[in-house]
C-alpha positions as CSV (number, residue, x, y, z in Angstrom):
1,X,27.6,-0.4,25.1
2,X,24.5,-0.6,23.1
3,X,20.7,-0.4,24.6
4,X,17.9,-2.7,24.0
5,X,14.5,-1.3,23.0
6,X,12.3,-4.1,24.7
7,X,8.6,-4.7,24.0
8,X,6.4,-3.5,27.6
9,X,4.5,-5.4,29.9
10,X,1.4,-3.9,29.2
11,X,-0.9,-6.2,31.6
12,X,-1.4,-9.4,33.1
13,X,-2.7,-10.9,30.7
14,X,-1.0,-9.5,27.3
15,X,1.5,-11.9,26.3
16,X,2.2,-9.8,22.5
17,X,1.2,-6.5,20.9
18,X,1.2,-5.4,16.9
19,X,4.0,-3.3,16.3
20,X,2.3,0.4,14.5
21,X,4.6,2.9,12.7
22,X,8.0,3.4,13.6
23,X,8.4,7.2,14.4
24,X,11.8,7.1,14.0
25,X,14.2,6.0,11.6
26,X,17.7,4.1,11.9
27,X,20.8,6.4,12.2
28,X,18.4,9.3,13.5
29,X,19.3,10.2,16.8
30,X,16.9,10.3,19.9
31,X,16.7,11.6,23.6
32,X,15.7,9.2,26.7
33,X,12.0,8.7,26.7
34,X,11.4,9.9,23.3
35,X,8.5,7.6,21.5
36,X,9.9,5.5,18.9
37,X,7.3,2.7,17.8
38,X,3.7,2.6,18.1
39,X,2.1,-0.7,19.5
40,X,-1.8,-1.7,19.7
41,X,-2.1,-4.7,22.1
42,X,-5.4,-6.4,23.2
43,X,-6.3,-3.7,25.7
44,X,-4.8,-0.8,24.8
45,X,-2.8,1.5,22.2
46,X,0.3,3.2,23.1
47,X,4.1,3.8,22.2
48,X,7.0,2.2,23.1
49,X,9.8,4.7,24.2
50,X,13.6,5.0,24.0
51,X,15.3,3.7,27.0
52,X,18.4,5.8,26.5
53,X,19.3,8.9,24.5
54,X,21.8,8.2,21.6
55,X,21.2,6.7,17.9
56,X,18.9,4.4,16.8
57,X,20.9,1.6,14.6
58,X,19.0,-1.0,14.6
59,X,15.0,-1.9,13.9
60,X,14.6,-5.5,14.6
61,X,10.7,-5.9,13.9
62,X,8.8,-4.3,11.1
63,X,5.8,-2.6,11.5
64,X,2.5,-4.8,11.5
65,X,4.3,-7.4,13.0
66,X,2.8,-9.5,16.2
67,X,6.0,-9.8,18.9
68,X,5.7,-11.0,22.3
69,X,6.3,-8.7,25.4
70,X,10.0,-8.9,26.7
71,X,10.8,-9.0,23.3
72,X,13.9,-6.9,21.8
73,X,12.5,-4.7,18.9
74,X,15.3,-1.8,18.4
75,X,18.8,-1.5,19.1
76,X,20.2,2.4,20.8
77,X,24.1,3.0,20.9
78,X,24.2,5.9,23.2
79,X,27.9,6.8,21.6
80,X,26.5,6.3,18.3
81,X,26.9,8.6,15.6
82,X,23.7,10.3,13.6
83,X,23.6,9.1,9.7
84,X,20.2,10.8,9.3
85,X,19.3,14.3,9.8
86,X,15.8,15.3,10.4
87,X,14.9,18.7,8.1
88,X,12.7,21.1,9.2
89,X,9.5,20.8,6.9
90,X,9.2,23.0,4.1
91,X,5.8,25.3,4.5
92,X,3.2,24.0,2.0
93,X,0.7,26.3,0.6
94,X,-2.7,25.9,2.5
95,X,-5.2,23.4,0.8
96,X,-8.7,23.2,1.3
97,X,-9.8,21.2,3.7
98,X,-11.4,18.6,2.2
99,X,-8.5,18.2,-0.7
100,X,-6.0,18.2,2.6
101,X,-3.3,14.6,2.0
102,X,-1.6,12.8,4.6
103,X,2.3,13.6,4.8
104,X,4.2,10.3,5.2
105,X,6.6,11.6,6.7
106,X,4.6,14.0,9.4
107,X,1.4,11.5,10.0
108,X,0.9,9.2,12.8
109,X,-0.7,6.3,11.4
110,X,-2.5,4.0,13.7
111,X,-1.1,-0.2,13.8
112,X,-4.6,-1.2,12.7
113,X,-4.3,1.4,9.6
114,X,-0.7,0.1,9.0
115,X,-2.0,-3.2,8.5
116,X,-5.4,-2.0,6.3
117,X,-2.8,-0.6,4.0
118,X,-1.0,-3.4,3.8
119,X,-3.9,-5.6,2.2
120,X,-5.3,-3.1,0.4
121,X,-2.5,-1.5,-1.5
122,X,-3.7,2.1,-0.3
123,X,-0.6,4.3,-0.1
124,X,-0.2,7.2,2.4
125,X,-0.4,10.1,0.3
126,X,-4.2,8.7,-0.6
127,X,-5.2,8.9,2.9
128,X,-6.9,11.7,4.8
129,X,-6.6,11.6,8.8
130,X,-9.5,12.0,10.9
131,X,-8.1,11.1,14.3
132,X,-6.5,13.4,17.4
133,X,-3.2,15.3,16.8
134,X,-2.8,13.7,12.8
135,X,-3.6,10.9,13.4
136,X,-4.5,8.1,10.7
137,X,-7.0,5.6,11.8
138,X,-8.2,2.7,10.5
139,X,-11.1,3.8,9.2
140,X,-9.6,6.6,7.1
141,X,-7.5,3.8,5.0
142,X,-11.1,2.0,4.5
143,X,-12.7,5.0,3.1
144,X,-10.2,5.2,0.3
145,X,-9.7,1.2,0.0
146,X,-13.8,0.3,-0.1
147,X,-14.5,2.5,-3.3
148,X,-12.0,0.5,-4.6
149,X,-13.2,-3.0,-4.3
150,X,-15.8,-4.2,-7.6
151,X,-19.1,-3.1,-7.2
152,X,-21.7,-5.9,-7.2
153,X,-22.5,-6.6,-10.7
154,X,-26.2,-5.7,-11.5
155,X,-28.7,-8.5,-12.2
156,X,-29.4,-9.0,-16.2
157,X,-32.7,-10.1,-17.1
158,X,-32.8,-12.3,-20.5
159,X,-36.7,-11.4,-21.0
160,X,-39.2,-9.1,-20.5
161,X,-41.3,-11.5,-19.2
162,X,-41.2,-12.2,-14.9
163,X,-37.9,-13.7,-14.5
164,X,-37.3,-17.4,-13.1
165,X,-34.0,-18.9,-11.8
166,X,-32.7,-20.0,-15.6
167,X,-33.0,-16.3,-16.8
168,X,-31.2,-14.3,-14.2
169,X,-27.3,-14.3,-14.6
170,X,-24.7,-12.6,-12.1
171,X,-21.4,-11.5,-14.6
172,X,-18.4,-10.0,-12.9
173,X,-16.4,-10.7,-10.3
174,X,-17.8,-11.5,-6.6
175,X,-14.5,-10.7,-4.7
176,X,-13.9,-11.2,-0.8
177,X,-11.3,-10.0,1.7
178,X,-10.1,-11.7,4.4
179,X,-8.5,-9.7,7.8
180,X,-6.5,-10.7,10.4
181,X,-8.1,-9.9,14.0
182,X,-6.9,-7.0,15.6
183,X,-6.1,-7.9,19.2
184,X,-8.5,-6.0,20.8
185,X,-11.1,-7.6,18.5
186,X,-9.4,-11.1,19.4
187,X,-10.2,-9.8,22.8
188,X,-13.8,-8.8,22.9
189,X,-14.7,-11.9,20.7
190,X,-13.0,-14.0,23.6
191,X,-14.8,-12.4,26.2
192,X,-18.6,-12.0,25.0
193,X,-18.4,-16.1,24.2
194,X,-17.0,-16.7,27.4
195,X,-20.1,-14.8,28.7
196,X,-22.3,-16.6,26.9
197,X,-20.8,-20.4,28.1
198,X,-20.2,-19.7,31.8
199,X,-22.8,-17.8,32.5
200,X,-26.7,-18.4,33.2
201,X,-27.8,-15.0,31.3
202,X,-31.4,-13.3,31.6
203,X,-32.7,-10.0,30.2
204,X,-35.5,-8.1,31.8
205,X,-37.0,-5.1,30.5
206,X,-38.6,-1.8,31.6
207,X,-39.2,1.6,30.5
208,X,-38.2,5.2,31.8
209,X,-40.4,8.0,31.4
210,X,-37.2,11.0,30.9
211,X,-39.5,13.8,31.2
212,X,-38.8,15.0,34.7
213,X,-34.9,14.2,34.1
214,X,-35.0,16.5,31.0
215,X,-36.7,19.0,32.5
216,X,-34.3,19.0,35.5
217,X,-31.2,18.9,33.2
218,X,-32.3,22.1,30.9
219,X,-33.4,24.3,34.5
220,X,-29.9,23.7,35.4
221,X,-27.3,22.8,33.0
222,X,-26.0,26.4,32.5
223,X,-25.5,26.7,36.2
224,X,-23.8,23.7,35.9
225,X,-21.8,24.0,33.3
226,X,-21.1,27.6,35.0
227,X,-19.8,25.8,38.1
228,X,-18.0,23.1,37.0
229,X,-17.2,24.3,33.7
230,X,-18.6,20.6,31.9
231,X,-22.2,20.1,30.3
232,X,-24.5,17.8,32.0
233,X,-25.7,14.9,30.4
234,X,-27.7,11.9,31.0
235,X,-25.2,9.0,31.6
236,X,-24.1,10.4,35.1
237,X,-27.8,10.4,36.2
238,X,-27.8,6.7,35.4
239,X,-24.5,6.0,36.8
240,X,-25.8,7.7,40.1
241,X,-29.2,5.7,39.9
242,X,-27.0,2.2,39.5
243,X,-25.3,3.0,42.2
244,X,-28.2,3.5,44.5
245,X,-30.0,0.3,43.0
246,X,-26.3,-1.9,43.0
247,X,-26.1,-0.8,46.8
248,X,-29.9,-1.9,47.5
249,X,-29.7,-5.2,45.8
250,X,-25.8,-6.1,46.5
251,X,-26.3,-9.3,44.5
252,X,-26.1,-7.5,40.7
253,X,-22.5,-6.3,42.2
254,X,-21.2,-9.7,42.6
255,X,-19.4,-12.3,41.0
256,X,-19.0,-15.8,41.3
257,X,-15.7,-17.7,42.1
258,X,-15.8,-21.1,42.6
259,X,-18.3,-22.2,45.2
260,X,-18.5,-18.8,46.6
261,X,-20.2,-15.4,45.9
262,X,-17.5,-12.7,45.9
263,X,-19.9,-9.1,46.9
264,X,-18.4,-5.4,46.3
265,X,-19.0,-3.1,48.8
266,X,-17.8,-0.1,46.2
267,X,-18.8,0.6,42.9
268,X,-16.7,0.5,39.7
269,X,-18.6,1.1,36.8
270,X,-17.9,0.5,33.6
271,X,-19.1,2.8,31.1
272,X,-19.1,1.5,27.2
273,X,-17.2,4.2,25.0
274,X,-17.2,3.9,21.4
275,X,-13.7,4.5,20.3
276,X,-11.4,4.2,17.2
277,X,-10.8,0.7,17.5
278,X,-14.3,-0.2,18.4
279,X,-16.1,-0.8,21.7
280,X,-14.2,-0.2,25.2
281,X,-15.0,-0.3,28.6
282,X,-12.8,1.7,30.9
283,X,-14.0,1.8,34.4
284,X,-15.2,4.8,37.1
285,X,-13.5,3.8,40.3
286,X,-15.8,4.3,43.6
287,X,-18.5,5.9,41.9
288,X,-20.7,6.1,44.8
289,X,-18.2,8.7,46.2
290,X,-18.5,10.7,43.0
291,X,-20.6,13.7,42.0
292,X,-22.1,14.7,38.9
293,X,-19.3,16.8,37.7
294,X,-16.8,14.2,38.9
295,X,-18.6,11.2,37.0
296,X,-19.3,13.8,33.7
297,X,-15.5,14.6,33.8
298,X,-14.4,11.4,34.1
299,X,-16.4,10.3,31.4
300,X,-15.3,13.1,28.9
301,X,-11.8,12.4,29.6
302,X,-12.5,8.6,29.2
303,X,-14.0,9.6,25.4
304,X,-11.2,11.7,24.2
305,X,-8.7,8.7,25.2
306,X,-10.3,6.2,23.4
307,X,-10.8,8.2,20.0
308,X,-6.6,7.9,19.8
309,X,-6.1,4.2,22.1
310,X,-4.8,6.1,25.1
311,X,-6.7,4.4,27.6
312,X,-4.4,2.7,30.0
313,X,-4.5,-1.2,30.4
314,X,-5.8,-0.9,34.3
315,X,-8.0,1.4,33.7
316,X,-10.1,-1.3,32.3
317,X,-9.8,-3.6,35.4
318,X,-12.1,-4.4,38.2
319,X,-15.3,-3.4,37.2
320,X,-18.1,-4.6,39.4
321,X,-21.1,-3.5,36.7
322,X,-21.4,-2.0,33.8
323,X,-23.1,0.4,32.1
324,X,-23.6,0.6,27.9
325,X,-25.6,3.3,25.6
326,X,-26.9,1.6,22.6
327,X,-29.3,4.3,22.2
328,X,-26.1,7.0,20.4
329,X,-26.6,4.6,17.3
330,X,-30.1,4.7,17.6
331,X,-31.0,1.0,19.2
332,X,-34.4,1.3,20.8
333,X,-34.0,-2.5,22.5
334,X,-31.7,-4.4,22.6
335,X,-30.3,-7.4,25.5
336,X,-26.4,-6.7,26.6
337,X,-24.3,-9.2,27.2
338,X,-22.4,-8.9,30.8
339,X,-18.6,-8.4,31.0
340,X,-17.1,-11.5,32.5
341,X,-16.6,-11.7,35.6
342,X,-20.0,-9.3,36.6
343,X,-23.0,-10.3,37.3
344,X,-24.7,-7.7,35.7
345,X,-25.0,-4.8,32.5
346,X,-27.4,-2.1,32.2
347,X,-28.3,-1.1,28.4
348,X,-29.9,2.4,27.6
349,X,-31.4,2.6,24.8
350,X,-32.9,5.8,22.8
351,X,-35.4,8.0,23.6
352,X,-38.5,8.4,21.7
353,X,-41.8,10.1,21.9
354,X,-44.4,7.4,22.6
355,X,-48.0,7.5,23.5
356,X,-48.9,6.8,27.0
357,X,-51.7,6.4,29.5
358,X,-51.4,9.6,32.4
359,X,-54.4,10.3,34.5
360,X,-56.6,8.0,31.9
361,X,-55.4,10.4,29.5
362,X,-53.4,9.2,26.4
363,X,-50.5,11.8,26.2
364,X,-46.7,11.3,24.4
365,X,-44.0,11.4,26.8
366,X,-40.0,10.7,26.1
367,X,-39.8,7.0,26.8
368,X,-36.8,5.2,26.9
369,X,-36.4,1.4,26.9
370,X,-34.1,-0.1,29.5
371,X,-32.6,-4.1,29.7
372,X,-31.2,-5.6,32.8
373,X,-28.7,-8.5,31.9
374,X,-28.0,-10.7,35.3
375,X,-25.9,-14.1,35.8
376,X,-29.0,-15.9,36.9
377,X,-26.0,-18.3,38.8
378,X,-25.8,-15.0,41.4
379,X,-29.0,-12.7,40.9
380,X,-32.8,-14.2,41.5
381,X,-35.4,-12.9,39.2
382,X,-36.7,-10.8,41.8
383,X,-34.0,-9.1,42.5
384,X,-33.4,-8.2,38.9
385,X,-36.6,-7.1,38.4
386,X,-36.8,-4.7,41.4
387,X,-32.9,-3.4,40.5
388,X,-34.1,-2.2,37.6
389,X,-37.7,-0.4,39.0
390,X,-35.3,1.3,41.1
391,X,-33.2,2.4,38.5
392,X,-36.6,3.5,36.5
393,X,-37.5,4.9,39.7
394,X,-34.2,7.1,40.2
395,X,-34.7,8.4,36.8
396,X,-38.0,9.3,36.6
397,X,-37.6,11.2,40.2
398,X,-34.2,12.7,39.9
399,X,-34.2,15.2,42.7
400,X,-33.6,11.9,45.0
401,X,-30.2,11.8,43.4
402,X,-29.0,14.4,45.3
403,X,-28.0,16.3,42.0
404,X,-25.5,19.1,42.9
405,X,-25.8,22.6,40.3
């Protein structure tokens, strides 16, 4: 009797995922649990395994195609006979790095690449991977496909004299590409304008004076690292400080839920992550229990998941508040937009040398901007404003913290 290969559930509220590269081929036989398909859903990337060891004889879905969960993607006959035989890869002479191909055959290309290549035209053997273990991203099928696309046609001028409308012609083509969302895209764009309807949205600003948090981090950070064998950097100091402000002013941990005001009395933080398919926000689960090194480690191993998609689906649920660094890509300012259903999003921003007033003396100090975005439905002005001078507060006398070295 044959086996189904059936599509996940991958969470509550994923009803389909894009089907990636099939890592296995029909007639080639495969063990129980063995990955046979790769899948990117709204939340998450991951593979789809074999239910049963056998042969696989039948691929119902191609790759880049949308399928719903419960679906029926593969066929396994655990009696089945192999048609295909895997060789053992030849050794290649080593290449220089930066000459180095992608093997078809060997790569692990990424659903959203799958589908770049697709509407580009790029082939595999054109693409260099970039992402953990081989993998091919997204990104790595744009830098081959974007050189390709006509470059903007210069401006002609008919006379020497200062040009007007009439004498300035644009020749050549002015070509466009269209792109299907991905559906984790789908899913942010979802969520931010869902913010933005339901929700009575204020900024407020400050500024952090990092000096006594830099100096604090560079006495200690090789007796920390010693200890705990993980460098110590500055997000757990303001995960630690939004903890102690979210636990003063309960409010910014709340949410809203019909007529009443649902308040946390724990801590999960979400801490935006820059991944390979954009923006995510997994979450640190009872921070307030956490140390340093706990909330550093978890944040590490939150980083290196989302480079390659392998951040679970829950492990993006249930945040209370959440926490996002605009200052990596160099944003000095900016106003976050909260992550439905909070109440309220911290945005760092990056540090520069600015000129300030200390003992009536104008001296630079390492300033950093910081914006408070509250549902004003849940949070009073007040209280934003003094969340937020705690925060500052916390930061700018870290030994309060409590740090541990």
């Amino acid at each position: 009797m044959t086996v189904n290969v059936i599509v996940p559930r991958v969470g509550d509220s994923v009803s389909e995922i894009l089907l990636g590269t099939w890592l296995k081929k029909i007639g080639e036989r495969v063990s129980a649990d063995e990955p046979l398909v790769e899948y990117e859903s709204e939340k998450s990337s991951d593979r789809i395994l074999s239910p049963s060891a056998g042969v696989l004889t039948q691929i119902l879905q191609p790759e880049g195609q949308t399928v719903a969960v419960d679906s029926i993607v593969a066929v396994i006959d655990p009696a089945g006979v192999p048609t295909v035989t895997t060789a053992a890869p030849t050794p290649a002479a080593p290449t220089p790095a930066p000459a180095a191909k992608v093997d078809s055959t060997a790569a692990h290309f990424m659903p959203a690449a799958v589908r770049v290549m697709a509407e580009t035209g790029v082939t595999a053997a054109q693409v260099q991977p970039t992402g953990p273990g081989g993998r091919v991203l997204k990104e790595d099928v744009q830098r081959v496909a974007i050189p390709a696309t006509p470059a903007a046609p210069k401006t002609q001028i008919t006379s020497v004299a200062t040009p007007t409308a009439q004498s300035v012609r644009v020749t050549g083509e002015r070509a466009i590409r269209r792109q299907v969302m991905t559906p984790i895209r789908k899913a942010i764009a979802q969520n931010l304008l869902s913010a933005q309807q339901n929700a009575a949205l204020l900024t407020t600003f400050n500024e952090i004076d990092m000096s006594a948090v830099m100096a604090l981090r560079k006495q200690h950070q090789d007796s920390f690292t010693e200890r705990h064998g993980i460098k110590l950097g500055f997000m757990s100091f303001f995960v630690k400080a939004a903890v102690d402000a979210l636990q003063a002013f309960p409010a910014i941990n709340a949410y809203v839920e019909g007529n009443e005001i649902v308040y946390h009395d724990y801590c999960d933080i979400g801490i935006a992550i820059g991944g390979g398919k954009g923006l995510v926000v997994p979450v640190i689960r009872n921070a307030e229990t956490l140390t340093f090194a706990q909330i550093e480690q978890a944040i590490a191993e939150f980083a290196k998941r989302a480079q390659s998609g392998q951040i679970k689906p829950d492990e993006f649920k249930g945040g209370t508040f959440t926490i996002t660094n605009g200052g990596v890509y160099g944003s000095l300012l900016s106003t976050p937009i909260v992550n439905p259903p909070q109440s309220g999003v911290l945005g760092m921003h990056a540090t520069q040398d600015r000129p300030v007033v200390r003992d009536g003396q104008i001296v630079a100090r390492p300033m950093m901007y910081i914006a408070l975005t509250y549902d004003h439905r849940v949070v009073d002005g007040r209280e934003a404003v003094s969340c937020l001078k705690r925060i500052k507060e916390c930061i700018e006398n870290p030994v309060r913290l409590l740090l541990e070295v």
